[in-house]
C-alpha positions in Angstrom: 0.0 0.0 0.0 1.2 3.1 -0.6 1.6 6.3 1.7 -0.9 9.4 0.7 1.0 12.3 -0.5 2.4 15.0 1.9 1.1 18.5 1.7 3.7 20.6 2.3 3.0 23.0 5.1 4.9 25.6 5.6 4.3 26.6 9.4 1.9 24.1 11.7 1.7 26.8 14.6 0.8 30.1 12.8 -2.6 29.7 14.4 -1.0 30.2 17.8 0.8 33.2 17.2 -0.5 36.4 18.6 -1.1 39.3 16.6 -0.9 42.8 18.3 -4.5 44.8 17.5 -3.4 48.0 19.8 -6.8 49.7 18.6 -8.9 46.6 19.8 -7.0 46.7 23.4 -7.8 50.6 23.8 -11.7 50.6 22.6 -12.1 47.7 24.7 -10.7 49.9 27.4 -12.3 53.0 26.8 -16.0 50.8 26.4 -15.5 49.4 29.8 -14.9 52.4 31.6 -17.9 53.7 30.1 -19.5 50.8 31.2 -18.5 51.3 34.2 -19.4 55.1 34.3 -22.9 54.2 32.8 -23.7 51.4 35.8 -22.7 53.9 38.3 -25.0 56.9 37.0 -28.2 55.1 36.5 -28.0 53.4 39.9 -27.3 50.0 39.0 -24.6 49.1 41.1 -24.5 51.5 44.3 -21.9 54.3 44.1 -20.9 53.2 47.8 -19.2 49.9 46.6 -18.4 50.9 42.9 -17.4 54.6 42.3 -17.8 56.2 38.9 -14.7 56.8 37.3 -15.4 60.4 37.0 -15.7 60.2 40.7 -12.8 58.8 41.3 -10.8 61.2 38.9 -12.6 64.1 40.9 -11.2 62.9 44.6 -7.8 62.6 42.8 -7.8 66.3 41.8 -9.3 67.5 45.1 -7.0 65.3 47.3 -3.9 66.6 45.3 -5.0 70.3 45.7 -5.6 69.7 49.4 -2.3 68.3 49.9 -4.2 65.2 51.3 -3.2 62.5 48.7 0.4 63.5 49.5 0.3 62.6 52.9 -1.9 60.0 52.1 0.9 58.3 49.9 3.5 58.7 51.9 1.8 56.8 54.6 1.1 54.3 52.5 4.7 54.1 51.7 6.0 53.9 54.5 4.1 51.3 55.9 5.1 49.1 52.7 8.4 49.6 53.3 8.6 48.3 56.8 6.7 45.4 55.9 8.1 42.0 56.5 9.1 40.3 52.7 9.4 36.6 52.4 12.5 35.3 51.8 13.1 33.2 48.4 14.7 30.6 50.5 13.5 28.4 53.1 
């Protein structure tokens, strides 16, 4: 009996490779912070557990010109800095 003829094939694992799509990646970005925004505004989810990204961008600016989120940060440096690492060894 003989063998069926080989195909030639010039590369078996181009399915697997990854192609960038940098547009995708940002739309899909931008569509779930408005999502997010939208969810927020009409009441959906509560504002107490998940605050609108506008929100949020609003208590940056405040907190910076307050001088809070300086002090803030630096606490919260601090404290990460004197806490304990684990070793790689054992």
């Amino acid at each position: 009996m003989t063998e069926p003829a080989r195909i030639p094939v010039r590369d078996r694992a181009a399915f697997l490779l990854r192609r960038e799509h940098p547009a995708v990646r940002a739309l899909a970005l931008v569509g779930a912070v408005i999502v997010w925004e939208l969810f927020t505004r009409l009441g959906w989810v509560p504002a107490l557990f998940l605050p609108s990204p506008l929100g949020v961008l609003q208590e940056l600016v405040d907190m910076a010109q307050s001088g809070q989120l300086f002090v803030h940060l630096a606490a919260s440096l601090e404290r990460s800095s004197r806490s304990p690492r684990p070793s790689a060894s054992r």
